[in-house]
Gaussian input, Z-matrix of N, CA and C with variables (Angstrom, degrees):
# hf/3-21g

backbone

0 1
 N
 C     1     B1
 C     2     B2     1     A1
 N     3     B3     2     A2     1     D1
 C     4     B4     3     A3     2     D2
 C     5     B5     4     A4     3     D3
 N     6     B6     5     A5     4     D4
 C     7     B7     6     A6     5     D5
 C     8     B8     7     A7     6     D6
 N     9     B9     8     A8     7     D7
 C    10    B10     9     A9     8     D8
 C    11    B11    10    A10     9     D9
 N    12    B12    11    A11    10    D10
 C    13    B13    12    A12    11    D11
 C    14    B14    13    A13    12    D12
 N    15    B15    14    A14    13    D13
 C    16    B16    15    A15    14    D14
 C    17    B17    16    A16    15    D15
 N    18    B18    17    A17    16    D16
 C    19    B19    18    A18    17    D17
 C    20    B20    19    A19    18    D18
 N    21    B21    20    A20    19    D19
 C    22    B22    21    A21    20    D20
 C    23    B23    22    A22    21    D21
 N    24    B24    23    A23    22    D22
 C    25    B25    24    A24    23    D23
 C    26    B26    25    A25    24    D24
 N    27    B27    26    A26    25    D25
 C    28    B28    27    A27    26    D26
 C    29    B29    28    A28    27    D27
 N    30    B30    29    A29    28    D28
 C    31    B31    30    A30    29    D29
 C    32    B32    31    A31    30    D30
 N    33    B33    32    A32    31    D31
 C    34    B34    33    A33    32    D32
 C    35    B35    34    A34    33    D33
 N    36    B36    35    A35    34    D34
 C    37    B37    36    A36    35    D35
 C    38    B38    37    A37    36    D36
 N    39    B39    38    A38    37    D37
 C    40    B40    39    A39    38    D38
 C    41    B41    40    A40    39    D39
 N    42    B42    41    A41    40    D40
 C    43    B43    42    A42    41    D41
 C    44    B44    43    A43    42    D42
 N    45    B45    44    A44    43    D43
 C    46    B46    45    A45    44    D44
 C    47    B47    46    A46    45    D45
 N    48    B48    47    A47    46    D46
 C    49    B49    48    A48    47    D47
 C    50    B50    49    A49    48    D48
 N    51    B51    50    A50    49    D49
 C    52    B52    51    A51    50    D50
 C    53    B53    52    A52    51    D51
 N    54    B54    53    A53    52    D52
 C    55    B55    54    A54    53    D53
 C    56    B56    55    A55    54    D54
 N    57    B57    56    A56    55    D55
 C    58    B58    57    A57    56    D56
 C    59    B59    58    A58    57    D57
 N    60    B60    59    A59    58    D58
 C    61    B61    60    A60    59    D59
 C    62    B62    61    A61    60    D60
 N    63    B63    62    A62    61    D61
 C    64    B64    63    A63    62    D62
 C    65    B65    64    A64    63    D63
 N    66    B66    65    A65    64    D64
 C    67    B67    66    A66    65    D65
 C    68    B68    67    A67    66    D66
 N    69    B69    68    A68    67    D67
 C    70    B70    69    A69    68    D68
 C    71    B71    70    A70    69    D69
 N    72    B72    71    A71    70    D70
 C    73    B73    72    A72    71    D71
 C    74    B74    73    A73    72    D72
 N    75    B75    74    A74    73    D73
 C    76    B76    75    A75    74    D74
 C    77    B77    76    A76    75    D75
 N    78    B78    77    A77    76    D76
 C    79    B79    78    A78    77    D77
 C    80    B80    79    A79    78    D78
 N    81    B81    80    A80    79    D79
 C    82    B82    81    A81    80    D80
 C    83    B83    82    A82    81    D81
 N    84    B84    83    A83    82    D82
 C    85    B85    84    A84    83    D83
 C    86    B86    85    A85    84    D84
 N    87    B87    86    A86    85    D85
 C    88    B88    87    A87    86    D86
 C    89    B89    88    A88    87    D87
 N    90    B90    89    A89    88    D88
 C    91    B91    90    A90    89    D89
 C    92    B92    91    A91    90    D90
 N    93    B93    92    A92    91    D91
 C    94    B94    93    A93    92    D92
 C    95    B95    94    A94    93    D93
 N    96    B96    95    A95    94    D94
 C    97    B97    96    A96    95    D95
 C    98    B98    97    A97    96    D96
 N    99    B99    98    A98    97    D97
 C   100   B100    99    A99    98    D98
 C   101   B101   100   A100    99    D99
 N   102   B102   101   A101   100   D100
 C   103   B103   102   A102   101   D101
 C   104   B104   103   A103   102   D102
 N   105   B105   104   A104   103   D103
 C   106   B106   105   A105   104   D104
 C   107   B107   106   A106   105   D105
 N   108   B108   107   A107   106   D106
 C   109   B109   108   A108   107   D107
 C   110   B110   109   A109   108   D108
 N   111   B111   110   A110   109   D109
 C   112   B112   111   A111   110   D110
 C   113   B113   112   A112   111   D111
 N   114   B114   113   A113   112   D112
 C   115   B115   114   A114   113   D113
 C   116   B116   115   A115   114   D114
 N   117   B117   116   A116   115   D115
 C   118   B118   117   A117   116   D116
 C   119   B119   118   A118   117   D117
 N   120   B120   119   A119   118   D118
 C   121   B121   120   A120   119   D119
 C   122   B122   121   A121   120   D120
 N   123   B123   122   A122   121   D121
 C   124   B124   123   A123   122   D122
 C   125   B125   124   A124   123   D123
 N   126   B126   125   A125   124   D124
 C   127   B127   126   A126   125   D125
 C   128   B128   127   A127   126   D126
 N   129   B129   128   A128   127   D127
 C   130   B130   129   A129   128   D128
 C   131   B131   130   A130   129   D129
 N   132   B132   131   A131   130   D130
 C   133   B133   132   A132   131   D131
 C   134   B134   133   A133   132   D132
 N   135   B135   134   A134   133   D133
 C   136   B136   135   A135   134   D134
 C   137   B137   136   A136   135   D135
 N   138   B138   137   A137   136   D136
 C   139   B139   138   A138   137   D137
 C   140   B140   139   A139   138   D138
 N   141   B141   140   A140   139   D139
 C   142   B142   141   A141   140   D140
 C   143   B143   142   A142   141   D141
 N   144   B144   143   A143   142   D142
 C   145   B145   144   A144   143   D143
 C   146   B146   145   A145   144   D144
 N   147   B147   146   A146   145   D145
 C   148   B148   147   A147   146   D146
 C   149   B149   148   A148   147   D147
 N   150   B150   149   A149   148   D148
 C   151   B151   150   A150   149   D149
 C   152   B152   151   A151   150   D150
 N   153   B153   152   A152   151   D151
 C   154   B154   153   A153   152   D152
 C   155   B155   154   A154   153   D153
 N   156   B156   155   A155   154   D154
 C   157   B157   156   A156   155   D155
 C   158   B158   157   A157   156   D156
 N   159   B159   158   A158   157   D157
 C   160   B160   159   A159   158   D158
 C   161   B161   160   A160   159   D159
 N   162   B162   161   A161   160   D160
 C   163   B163   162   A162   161   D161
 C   164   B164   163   A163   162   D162
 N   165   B165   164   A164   163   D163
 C   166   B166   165   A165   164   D164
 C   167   B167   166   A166   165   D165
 N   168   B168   167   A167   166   D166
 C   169   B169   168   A168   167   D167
 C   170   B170   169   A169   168   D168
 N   171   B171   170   A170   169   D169
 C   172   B172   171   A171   170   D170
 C   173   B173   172   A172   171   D171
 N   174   B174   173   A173   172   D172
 C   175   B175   174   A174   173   D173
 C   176   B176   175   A175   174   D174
 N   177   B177   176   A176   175   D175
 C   178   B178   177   A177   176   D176
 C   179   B179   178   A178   177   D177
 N   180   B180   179   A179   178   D178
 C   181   B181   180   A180   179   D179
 C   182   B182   181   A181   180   D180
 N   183   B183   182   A182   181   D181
 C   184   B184   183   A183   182   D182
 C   185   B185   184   A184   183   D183
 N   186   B186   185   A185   184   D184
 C   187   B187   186   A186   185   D185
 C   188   B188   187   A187   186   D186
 N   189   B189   188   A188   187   D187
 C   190   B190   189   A189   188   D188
 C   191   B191   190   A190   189   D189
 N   192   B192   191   A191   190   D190
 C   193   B193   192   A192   191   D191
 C   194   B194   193   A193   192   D192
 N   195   B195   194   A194   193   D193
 C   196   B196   195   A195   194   D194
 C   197   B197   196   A196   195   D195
 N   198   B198   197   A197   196   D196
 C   199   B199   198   A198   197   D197
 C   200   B200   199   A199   198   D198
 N   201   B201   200   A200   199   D199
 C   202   B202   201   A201   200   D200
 C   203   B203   202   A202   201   D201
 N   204   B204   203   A203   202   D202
 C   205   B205   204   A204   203   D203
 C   206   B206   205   A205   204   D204
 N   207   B207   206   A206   205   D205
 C   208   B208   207   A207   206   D206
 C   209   B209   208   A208   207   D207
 N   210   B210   209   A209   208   D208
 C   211   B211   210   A210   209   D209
 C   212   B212   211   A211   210   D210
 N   213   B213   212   A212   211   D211
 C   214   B214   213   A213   212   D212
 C   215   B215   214   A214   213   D213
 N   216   B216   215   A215   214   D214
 C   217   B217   216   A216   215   D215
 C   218   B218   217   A217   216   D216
 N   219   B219   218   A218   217   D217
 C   220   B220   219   A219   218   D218
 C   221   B221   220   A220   219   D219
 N   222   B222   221   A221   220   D220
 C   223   B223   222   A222   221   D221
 C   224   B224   223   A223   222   D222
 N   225   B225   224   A224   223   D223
 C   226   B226   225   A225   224   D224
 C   227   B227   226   A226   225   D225
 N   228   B228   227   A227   226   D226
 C   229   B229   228   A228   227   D227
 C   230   B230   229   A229   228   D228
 N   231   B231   230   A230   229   D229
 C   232   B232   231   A231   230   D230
 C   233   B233   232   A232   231   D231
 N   234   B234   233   A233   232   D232
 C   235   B235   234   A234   233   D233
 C   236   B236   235   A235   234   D234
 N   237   B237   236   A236   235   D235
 C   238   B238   237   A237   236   D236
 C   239   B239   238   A238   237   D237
 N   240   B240   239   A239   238   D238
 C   241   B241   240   A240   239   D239
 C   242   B242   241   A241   240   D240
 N   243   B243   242   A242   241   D241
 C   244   B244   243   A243   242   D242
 C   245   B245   244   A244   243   D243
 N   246   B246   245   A245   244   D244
 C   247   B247   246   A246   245   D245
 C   248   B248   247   A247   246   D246
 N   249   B249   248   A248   247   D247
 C   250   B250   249   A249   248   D248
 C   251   B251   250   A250   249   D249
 N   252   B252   251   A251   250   D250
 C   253   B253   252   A252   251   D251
 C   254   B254   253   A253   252   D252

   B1=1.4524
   B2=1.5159
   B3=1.6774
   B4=1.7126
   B5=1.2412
   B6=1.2314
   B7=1.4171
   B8=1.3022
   B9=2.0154
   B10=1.1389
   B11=1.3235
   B12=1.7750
   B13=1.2167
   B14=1.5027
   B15=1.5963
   B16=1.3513
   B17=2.1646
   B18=1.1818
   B19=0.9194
   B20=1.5300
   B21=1.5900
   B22=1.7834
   B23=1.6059
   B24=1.4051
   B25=1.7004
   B26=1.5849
   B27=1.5490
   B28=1.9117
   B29=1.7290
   B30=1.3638
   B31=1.6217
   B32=2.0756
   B33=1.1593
   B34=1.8544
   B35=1.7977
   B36=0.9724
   B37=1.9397
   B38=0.9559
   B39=1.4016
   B40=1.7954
   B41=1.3580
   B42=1.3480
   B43=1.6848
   B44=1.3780
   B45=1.2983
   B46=1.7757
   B47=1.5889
   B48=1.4528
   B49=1.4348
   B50=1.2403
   B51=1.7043
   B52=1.2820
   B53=1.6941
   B54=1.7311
   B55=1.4618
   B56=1.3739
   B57=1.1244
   B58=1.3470
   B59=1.4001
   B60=1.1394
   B61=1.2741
   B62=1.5753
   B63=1.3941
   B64=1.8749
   B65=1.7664
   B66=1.4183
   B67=1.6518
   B68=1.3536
   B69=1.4924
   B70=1.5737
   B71=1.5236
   B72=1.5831
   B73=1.4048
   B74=1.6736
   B75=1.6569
   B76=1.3201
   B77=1.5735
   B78=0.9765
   B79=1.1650
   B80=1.3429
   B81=1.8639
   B82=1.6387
   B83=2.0719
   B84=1.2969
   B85=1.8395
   B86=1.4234
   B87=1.6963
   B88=1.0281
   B89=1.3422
   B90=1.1394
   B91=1.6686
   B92=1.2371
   B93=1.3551
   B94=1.1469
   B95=1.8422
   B96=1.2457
   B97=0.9019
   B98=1.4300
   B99=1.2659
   B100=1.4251
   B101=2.0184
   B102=1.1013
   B103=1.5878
   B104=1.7095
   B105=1.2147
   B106=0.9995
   B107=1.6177
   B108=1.0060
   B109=1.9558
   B110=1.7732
   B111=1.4351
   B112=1.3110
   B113=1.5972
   B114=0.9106
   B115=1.4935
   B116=1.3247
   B117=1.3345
   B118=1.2925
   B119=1.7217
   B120=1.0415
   B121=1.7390
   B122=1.9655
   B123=1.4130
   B124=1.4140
   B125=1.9175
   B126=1.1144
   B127=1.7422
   B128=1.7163
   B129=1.6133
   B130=1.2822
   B131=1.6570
   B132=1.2714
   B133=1.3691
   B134=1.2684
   B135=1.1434
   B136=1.4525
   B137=1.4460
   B138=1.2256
   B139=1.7547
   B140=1.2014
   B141=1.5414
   B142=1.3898
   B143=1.6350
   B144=1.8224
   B145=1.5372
   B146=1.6069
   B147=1.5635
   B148=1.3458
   B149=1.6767
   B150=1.2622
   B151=1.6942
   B152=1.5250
   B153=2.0813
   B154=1.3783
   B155=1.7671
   B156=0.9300
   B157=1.7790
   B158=1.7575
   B159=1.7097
   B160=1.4704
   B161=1.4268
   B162=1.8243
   B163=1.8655
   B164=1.3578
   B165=1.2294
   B166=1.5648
   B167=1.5463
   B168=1.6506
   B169=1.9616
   B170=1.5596
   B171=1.3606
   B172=1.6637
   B173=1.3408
   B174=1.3647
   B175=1.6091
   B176=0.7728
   B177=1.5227
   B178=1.3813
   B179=0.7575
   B180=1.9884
   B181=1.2421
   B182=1.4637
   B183=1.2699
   B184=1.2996
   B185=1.9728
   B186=1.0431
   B187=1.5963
   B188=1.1584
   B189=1.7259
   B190=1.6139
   B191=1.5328
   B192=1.3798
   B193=1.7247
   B194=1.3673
   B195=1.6860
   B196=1.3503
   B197=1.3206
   B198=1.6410
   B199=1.7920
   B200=1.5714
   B201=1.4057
   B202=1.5677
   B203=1.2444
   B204=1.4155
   B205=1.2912
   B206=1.9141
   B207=1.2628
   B208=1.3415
   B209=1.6279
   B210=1.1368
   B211=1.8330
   B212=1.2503
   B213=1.4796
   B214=1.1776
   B215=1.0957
   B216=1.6625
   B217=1.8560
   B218=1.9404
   B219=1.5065
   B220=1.4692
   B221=1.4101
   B222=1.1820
   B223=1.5783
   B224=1.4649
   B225=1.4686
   B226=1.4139
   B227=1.4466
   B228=1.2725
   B229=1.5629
   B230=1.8249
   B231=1.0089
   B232=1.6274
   B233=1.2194
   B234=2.0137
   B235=1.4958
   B236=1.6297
   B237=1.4469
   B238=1.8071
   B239=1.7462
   B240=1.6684
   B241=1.3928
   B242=1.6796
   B243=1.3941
   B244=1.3427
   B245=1.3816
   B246=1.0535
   B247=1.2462
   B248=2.2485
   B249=1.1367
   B250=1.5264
   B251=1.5011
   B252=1.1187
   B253=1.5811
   B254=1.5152
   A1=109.33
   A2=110.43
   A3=87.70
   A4=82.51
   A5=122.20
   A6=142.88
   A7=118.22
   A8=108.18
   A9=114.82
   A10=128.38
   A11=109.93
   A12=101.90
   A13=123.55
   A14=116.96
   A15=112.81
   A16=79.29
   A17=138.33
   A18=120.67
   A19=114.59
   A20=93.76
   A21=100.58
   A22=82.48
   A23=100.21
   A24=117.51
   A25=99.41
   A26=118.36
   A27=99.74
   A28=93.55
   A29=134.19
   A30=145.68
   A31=67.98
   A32=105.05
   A33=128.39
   A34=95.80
   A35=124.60
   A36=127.64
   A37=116.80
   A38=117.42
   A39=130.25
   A40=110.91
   A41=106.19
   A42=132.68
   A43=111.79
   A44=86.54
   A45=101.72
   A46=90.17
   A47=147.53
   A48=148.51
   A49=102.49
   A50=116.07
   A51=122.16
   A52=113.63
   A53=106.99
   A54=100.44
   A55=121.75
   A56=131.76
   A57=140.67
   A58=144.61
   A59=158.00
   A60=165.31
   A61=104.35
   A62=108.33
   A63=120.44
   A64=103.49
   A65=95.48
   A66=100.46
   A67=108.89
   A68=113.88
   A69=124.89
   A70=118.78
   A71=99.98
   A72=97.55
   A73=101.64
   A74=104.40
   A75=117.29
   A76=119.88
   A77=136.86
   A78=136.59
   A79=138.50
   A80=121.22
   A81=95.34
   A82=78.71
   A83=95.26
   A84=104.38
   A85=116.57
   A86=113.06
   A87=131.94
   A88=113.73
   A89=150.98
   A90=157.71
   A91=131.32
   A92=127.62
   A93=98.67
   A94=123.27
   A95=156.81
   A96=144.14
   A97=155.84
   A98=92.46
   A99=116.18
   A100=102.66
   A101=105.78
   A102=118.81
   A103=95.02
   A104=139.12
   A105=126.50
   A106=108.98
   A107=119.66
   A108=128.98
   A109=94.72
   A110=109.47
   A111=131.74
   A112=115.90
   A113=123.36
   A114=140.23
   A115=116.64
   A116=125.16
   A117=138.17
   A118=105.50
   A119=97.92
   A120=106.14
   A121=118.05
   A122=78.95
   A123=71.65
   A124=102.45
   A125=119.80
   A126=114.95
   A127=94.89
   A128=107.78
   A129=100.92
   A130=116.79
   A131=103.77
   A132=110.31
   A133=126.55
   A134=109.41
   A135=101.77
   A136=119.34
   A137=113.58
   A138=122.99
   A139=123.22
   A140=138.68
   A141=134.29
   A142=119.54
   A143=97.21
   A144=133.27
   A145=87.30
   A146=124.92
   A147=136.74
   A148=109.28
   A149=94.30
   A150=118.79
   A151=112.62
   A152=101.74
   A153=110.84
   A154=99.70
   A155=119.35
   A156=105.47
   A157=85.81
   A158=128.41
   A159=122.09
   A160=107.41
   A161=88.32
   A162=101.58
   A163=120.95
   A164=113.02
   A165=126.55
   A166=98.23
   A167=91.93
   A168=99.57
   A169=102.76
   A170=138.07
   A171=139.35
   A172=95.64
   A173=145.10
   A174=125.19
   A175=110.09
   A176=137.65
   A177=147.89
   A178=106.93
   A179=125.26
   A180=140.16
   A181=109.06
   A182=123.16
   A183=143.44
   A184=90.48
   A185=106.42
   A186=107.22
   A187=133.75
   A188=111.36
   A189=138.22
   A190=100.69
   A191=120.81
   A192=101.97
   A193=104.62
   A194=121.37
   A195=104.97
   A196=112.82
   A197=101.62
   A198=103.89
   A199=96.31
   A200=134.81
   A201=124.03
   A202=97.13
   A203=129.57
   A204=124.69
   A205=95.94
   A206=127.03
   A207=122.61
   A208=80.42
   A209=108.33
   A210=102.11
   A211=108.81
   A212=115.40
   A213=110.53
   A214=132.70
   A215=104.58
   A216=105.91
   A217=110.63
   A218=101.87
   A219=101.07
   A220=135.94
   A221=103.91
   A222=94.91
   A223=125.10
   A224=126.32
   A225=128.45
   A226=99.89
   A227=113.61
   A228=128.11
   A229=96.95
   A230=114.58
   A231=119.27
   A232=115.74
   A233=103.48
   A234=102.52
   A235=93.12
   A236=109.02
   A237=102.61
   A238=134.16
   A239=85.18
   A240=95.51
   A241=113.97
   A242=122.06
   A243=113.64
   A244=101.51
   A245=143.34
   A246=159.38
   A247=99.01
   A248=116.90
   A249=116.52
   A250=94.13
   A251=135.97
   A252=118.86
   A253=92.72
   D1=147.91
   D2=160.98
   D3=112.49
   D4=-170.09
   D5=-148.96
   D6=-100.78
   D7=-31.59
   D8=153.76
   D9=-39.82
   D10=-52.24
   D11=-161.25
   D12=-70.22
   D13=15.49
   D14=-165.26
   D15=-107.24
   D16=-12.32
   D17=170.40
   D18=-54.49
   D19=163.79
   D20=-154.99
   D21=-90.45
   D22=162.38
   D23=170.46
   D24=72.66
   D25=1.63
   D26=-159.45
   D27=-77.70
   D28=-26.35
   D29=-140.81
   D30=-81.68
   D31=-91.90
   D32=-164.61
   D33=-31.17
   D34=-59.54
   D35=155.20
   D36=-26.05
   D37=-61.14
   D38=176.75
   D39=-38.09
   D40=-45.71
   D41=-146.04
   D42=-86.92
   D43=-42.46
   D44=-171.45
   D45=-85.54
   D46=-45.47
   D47=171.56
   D48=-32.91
   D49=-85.30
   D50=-158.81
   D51=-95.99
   D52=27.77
   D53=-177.51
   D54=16.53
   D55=52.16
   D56=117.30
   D57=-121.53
   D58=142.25
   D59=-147.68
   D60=-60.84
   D61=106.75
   D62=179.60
   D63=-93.11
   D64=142.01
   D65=156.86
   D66=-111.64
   D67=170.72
   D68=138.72
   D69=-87.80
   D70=108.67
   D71=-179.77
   D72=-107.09
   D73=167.04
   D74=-176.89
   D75=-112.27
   D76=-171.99
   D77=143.83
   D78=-63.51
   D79=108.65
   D80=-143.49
   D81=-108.53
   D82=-158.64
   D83=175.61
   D84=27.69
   D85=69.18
   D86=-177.51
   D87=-145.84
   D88=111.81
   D89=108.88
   D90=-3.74
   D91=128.72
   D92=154.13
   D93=107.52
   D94=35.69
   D95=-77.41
   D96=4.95
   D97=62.42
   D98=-143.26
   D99=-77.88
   D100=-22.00
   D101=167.45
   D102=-64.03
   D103=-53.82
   D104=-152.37
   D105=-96.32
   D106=-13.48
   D107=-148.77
   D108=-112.26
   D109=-42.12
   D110=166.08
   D111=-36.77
   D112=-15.92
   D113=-170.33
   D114=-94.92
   D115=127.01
   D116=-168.81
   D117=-63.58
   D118=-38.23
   D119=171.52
   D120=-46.92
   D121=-30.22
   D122=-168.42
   D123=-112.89
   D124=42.59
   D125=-156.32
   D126=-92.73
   D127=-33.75
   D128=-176.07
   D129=-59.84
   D130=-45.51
   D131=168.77
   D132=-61.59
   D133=-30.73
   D134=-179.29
   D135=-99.47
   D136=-8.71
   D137=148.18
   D138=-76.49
   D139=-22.30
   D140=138.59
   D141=-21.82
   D142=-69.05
   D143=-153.87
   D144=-64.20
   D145=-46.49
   D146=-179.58
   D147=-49.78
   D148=-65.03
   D149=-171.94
   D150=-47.35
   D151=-43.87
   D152=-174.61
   D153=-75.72
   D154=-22.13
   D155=-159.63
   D156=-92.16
   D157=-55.89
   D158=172.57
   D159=0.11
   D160=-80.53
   D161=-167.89
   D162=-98.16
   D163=34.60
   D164=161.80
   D165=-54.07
   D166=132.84
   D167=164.78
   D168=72.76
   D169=4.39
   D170=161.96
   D171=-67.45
   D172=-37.77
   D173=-174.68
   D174=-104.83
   D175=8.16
   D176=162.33
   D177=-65.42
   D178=-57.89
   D179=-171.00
   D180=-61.93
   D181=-47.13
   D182=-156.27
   D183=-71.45
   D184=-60.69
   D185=179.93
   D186=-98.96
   D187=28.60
   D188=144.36
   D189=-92.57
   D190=-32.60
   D191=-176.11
   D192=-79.27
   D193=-25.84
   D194=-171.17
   D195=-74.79
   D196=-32.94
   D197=-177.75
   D198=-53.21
   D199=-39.55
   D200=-154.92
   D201=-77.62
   D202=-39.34
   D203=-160.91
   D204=-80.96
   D205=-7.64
   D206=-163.31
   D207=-92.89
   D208=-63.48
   D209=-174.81
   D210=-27.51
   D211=-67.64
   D212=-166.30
   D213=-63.39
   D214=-36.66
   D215=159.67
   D216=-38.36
   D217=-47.94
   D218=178.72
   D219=-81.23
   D220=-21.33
   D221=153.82
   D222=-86.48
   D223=3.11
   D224=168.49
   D225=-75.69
   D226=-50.95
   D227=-169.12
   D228=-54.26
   D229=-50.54
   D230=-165.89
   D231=-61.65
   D232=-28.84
   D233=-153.92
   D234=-103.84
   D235=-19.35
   D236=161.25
   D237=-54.80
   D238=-37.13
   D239=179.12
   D240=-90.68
   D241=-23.64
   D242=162.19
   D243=-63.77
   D244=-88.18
   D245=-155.75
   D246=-43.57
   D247=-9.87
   D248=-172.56
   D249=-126.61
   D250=23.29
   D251=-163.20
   D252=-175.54

């Protein structure tokens, strides 16, 4: 990926390394300056930028269920001890 991979001979290197058949891949499911983002140069970044928007709001979610499940631990807790005291 990256800037390397537009160096010449890097695909036939690849090939001969990991004896198996290499592509040049790009950046695919993207909008939007798509001449420029489209570019292997830029895939790391734009599979980050991908990766970050995917799981946007997963630890949000993750620490709205715990807050709910904490409530509820605490209002069980509250309503034992009102209800015993």
């Amino acid at each position: 990926t990256g800037g390397c991979s537009k160096m010449e001979g890097v695909i036939e290197l690849a090939e001969e390394v990991f004896h198996m058949p290499v592509r040049l891949g790009v950046p695919q499911h993207v909008s939007g300056l798509v001449d420029v983002v489209r570019n292997p140069i830029h895939s790391t970044g734009v599979g980050l930028l991908l990766y970050g928007h995917q799981h946007a709001g997963e630890q949000q979610r993750r620490e709205q269920r715990s807050e709910w499940a904490g409530k509820g631990l605490w209002v069980r807790m509250k309503n034992w001890f009102q209800g015993n005291f």
